[in-house]
C-alpha positions, -999 to +999 in steps of 0.1 A: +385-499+073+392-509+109+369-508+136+371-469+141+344-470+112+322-476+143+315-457+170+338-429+164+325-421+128+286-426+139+289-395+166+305-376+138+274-388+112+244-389+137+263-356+155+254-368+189+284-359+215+297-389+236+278-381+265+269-403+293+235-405+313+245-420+347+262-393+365+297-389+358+298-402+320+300-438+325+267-460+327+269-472+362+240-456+386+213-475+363+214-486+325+194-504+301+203-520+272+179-535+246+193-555+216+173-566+182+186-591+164+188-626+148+209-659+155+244-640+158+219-630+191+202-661+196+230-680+216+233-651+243+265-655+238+274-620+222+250-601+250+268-619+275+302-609+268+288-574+268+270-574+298+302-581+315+321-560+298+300-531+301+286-529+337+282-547+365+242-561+363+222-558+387+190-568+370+178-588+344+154-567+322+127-585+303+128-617+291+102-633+266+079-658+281+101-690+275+131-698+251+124-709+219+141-740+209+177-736+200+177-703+216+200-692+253+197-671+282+223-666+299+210-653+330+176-674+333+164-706+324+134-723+320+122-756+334+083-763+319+060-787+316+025-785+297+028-754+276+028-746+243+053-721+231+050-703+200+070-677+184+064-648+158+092-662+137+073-694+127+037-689+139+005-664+136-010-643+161-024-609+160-012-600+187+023-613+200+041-592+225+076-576+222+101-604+209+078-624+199+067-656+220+035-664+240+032-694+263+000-710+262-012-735+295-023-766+289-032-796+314-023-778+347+007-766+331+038-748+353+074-737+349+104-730+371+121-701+363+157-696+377+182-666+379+217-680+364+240-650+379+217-629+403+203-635+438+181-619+460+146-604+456+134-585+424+107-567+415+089-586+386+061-580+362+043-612+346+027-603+314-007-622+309-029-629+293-069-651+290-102-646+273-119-649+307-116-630+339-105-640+375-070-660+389-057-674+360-018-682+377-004-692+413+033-679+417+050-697+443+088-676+453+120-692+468+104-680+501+074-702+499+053-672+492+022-677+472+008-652+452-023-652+425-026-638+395-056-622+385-070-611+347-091-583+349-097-569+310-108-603+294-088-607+264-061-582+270-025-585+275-016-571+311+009-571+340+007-584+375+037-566+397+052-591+427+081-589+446+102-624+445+129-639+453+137-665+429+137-692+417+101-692+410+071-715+399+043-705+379+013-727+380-017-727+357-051-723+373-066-723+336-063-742+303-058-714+280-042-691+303-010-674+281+022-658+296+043-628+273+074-621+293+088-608+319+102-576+336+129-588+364+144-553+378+161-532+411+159-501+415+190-483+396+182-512+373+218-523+348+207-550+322+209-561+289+177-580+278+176-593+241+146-595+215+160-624+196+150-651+174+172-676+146+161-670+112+145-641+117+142-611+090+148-572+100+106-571+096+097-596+122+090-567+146+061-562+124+043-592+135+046-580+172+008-566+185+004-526+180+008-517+219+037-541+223+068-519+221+050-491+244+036-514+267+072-537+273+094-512+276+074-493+303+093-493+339+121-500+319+146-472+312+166-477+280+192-458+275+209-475+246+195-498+223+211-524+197+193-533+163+215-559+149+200-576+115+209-578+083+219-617+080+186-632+069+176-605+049+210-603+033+212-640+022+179-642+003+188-637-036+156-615-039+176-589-013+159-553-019+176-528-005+149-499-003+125-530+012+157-531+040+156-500+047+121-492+057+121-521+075+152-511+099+135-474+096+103-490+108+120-501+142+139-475+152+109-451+150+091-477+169+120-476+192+120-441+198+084-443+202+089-463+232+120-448+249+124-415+232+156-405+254+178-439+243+208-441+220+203-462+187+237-484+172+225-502+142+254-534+141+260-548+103+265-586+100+299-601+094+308-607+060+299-643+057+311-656+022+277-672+016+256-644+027+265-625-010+244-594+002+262-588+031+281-555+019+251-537+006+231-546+041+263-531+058+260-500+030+223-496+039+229-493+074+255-469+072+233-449+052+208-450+078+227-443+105+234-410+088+196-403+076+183-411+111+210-398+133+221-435+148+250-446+158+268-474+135+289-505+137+305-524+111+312-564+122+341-567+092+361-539+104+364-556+134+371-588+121+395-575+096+416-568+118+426-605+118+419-615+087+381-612+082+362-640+076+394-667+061+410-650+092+385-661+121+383-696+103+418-705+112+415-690+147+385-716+153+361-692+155+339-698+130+310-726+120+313-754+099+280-736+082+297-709+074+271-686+085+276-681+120+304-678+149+317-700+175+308-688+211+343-674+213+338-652+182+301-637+197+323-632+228+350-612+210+323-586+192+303-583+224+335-574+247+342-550+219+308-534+213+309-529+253+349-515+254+342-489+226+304-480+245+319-477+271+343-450+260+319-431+242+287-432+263 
């Protein structure tokens, strides 16, 4: 089928009427967007083309402590020396915060981080984190203001609010001293931030500490959010799809814990000829959609249109692995998640 499997037939599944919750209809006086997903996420690329499809940002959302290697964000970078970054996908902790990646000091550590497409002053939270209490980081603004941040529950992940103009530098005071993310927002806040991380399994959220998805979202409004796995999961030959299920299950009700007002679009993979699960992930979804009253998008009904997978290959827009898209191909499916969003929402 063509993409009017998406959107269209998800309102008609979950039953939920195309409404819009900026005044008006259209997603303009303030709108977050949250996506969940794997390396068809991992580039930016996809978010980006939605982003500026979908709204004109004005904010950036939250953004995980630093990017993982091989992984883009397209409206901040990172410039740091002397930490260690880890992420949920490879490493241990008990307790990770949302997406996944924690930013240890070492040595007097510090890192610069820069706004790629905004300017001006934000309001930002630093999520933190040490096993002692006291100033743990000096933040340093474009401004040459110069800030401390303090830990005051030993041991506990918290948030110290600032207003900044960036860029900024974040100094450690203390070996030891960990950083979680970031919340970088105006008021009548339009983003879309990304939990996303290569390789990663529709269960990784399940690594993430108990308070995370409560605690991160908060100050945040999300209005719409976008869980997009099924690659991973889908290529290993062991694929259960009842396992699958209760995985994605598991996140949305963690979603709607979180931001019980937001609109849920589960997005099925593209049809990669060696992912051989692909289809039944895509089935699973669909099913879900309709059990949990989500919205639903199907990647090969898009593609299709062109010729599906052989098609997009002789456009140039996919990999030589096979597996994943060239930047031009994320672009296409995030301009058209935004065009048909933006019609319905």
């Amino acid at each position: 089928m063509s993409k009017l499997i998406t959107i269209l037939m998800a309102a008609l599944l979950c039953g939920c009427a195309a409404r819009g919750d900026a005044a008006g209809g259209a997603p303009y006086a303030g709108y977050g967007v949250k996506f969940f997903g794997d390396s068809h996420l991992g580039s930016d690329a996809l978010i980006d083309a939605f982003r500026r499809n979908f709204f004109v940002q004005n904010s950036v959302g939250f953004v995980p402590a630093m990017m993982p290697r091989y992984h883009a964000n397209e409206n901040v970078s990172f410039k740091q020396k002397g930490f260690e970054v880890i992420s949920s996908r490879t490493e241990q902790d008990p307790d990770f915060p949302l997406c996944g990646v924690i930013a240890t000091a070492k040595n007097g550590a510090s890192v610069q981080i820069e706004l790629k497409q905004l300017s001006g002053d934000f309001d930002v939270e630093i999520l933190h984190k040490d096993e002692g209490g006291g100033e743990i980081f000096k933040v340093r603004d474009a401004s040459g203001k110069s800030l401390y941040i303090s830990q005051e529950k030993e041991g506990a992940w918290e948030y110290s609010r600032f207003r900044l103009s960036f860029p900024i530098t974040i100094t450690a005071l203390r070996d030891g001293a960990k950083l979680g993310g970031y919340k970088i927002y105006r008021k009548n806040a339009r983003f879309a931030d990304s939990c996303a991380s290569n390789g990663a399994f529709s269960n990784i959220y399940e690594k993430w500490g108990t308070g995370a998805f409560n605690r991160d979202f908060a100050k945040l409004k999300y209005n719409l959010v976008i869980i997009a796995y099924g690659t991973n999961d889908a290529m290993d030959p062991r694929f259960d799809e009842q396992k699958f299920y209760q995985s994605i299950r598991g996140l949305i009700r963690s979603v709607r814990s979180a931001s019980p007002g937001a609109k849920i679009l589960l997005v099925a993979p593209p049809r990669s000829p060696k992912v051989p699960s692909a289809a039944r992930a895509s089935a699973v979804l669909a099913k879900l959609a309709r059990d949990e009253g989500t919205m639903f998008y199907d990647v090969a009904g898009l593609m299709n249109e062109d010729g599906g997978w052989s098609g997009w290959r002789s456009m140039g827009l996919v990999r030589p692995d096979e597996i994943h898209l060239q930047k031009a191909g994320y672009e296409r499916i995030g301009a058209a998640l935004a065009g048909q969003l933006r019609s319905k929402l």
